[in-house]
C-alpha positions, 0 to 999 in steps of 0.5 A: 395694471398688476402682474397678478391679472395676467396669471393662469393655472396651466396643467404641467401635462400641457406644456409640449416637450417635444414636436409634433411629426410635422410642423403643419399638424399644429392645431390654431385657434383663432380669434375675430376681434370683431365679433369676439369669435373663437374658432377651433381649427387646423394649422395647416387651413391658415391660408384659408383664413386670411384673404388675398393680399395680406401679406405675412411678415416673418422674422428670420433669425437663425438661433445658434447652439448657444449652450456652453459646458466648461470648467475653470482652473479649479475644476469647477463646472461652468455652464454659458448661455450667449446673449449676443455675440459681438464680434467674431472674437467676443460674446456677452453671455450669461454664465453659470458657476459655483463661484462668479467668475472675476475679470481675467478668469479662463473657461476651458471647453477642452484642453485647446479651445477657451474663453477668457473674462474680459469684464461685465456688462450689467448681468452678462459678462464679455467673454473673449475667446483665446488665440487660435479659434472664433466664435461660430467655430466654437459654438459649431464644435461644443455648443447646444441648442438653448432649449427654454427652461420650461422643457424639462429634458437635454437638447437632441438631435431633433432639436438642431432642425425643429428648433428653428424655422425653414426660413432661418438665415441670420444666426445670431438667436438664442431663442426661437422665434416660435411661431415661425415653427409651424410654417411648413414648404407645404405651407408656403405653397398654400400661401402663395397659391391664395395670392398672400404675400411674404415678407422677412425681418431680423430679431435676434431673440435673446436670453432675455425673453425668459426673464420673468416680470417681476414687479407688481405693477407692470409698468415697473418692468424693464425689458431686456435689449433685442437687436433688429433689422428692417430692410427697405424691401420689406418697407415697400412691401408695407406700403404696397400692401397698405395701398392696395387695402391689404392687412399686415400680419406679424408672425410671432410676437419678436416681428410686432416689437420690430415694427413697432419699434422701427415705425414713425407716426404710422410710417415703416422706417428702414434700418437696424438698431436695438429694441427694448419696446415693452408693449402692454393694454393701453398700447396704441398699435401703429402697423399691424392688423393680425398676428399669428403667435403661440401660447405664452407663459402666466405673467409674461411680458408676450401675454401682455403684448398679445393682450394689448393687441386683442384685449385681455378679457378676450386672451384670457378667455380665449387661454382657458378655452385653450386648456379645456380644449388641451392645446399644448402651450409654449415653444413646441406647442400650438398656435393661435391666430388673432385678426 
């Protein structure tokens, strides 16, 4: 398939710089691949359209302030983007500079507390951090929330609690995984009282997310490396789910590329590795049965996940209901519900 078949024209207007008041006020448009119905509707009814026991699998990484400003010797500013942090001393990060910094080359957050360049790894360069600090304490004292680079403004202090969902409890995200950030307490309650179950993975999101496809032909396309953790518990909960005819419903498009990529034949394994799984129309989907996910970018690798589990003559028809109807698009902005 061509890149080109994924394009639509988005109106600027419609890409959400900011959340709404409250997470649940998203609007959700959802679509039946069986009756190839679209449906105009609230967030905050979610529950109501799926059924007793499904069960909702989250993924609940926690995205750290992984924006960096520094200097070199020379004076020269220096911006650092973390894509992964490898131990508690050492980061690969994408860095930003008037010159590319070489091996052995010192960035200064302030006067006391800097980094050094260890070397490369394709793209990214190892930073180190000098004697006397760690990571998580760097990132707690100078770091920024990574806003993508389609909301045109400097992260603010909303951004440290809307750019993230409640349930985020392992740091290591560099991005979002947005479809999380619509679930409110108050709608967890609403799931629990409908009898629909939950269950959580690990996806550390990466910088890479963002990088757009650039090859004609899409299977040309290499994807970016994402870390992932599937627990054994939430393999029971699969199988138990399955067993007792209920559907599995992947919260955002990070939770499909997880399963897909920790299951066998049709079967969940447990454990951890990285994913580089690109998924796109001819994909054979071995788990899941819904997914709720937001709006993507034109020609991303996401909009060919989605149009590989719904159709791409549905998503595209169902993105220019989406822009007659101005749902807002991207991180901040609305949801969909595909069953």
């Amino acid at each position: 398939m061509k890149r080109s078949e994924f394009y639509f024209d988005l109106p600027q207007e419609l890409i959400a710089q900011h959340p709404l008041e409250r997470r649940e006020d998203s609007r959700l448009l959802y679509i039946s691949r069986k009756s190839n119905e679209l449906k105009d509707s609230q967030f905050r009814q979610l529950a109501d359209l799926l059924e007793p026991g499904d069960l909702l699998v989250f993924n609940d990484s926690k995205v750290i302030p992984a924006r960096l400003y520094g200097h070199k010797d020379s004076g020269g500013k220096v911006e650092i983007l973390i894509e992964r942090i490898l131990d508690n001393k050492s980061v690969l990060a994408q860095v930003r500079a008037s010159k590319s910094p070489g091996k052995g080359t010192s960035i200064y957050l302030d006067n006391k507390n800097n980094f050094v360049v260890t070397g490369r790894s394709g793209e990214f360069f190892q930073l180190q951090v000098e004697e006397g600090s760690d990571i998580i304490s760097l990132l707690e004292k100078f770091g920024h929330i990574p806003l993508p680079p389609y909301i045109k403004r400097e992260d603010a202090s909303e951004d440290k609690d809307r750019y993230q969902t409640i349930y985020a409890s392992n740091p290591g995200a560099v991005a979002a995984p947005t479809a999380g950030l619509h679930f409110s307490r108050e709608i967890f309650q609403q799931l629990k009282k409908n009898n629909i179950n939950t269950g959580y993975i690990t996806l550390h999101v990466g910088a890479g997310t963002f990088q757009p496809v650039r090859c004609d032909d899409i299977k040309d396309h290499k994807m970016h490396r994402e870390w992932f953790s599937v627990s054994d518990e939430l393999v029971q909960l699969v199988e138990d789910t399955r067993q007792q005819g209920g559907r599995v419903i992947a919260v955002g498009t990070t939770v499909v590329r997880t399963l897909e990529s920790a299951a066998r034949d049709g079967k969940l394994i447990p454990g951890t590795g990285d994913t580089d799984i690109f998924i796109y129309p001819g994909y054979s989907f071995q788990l899941i049965d819904g997914l709720v996910t937001n709006f993507h970018l034109p020609e991303s690798t996401l909009l060919m996940l989605i149009s590989a589990f719904a159709g791409k003559n549905m998503i595209m028809k169902a993105y220019e209901h989406a822009i007659f109807e101005k749902y807002r698009f991207f991180s901040y902005g609305d949801a969909m519900l595909i069953l």
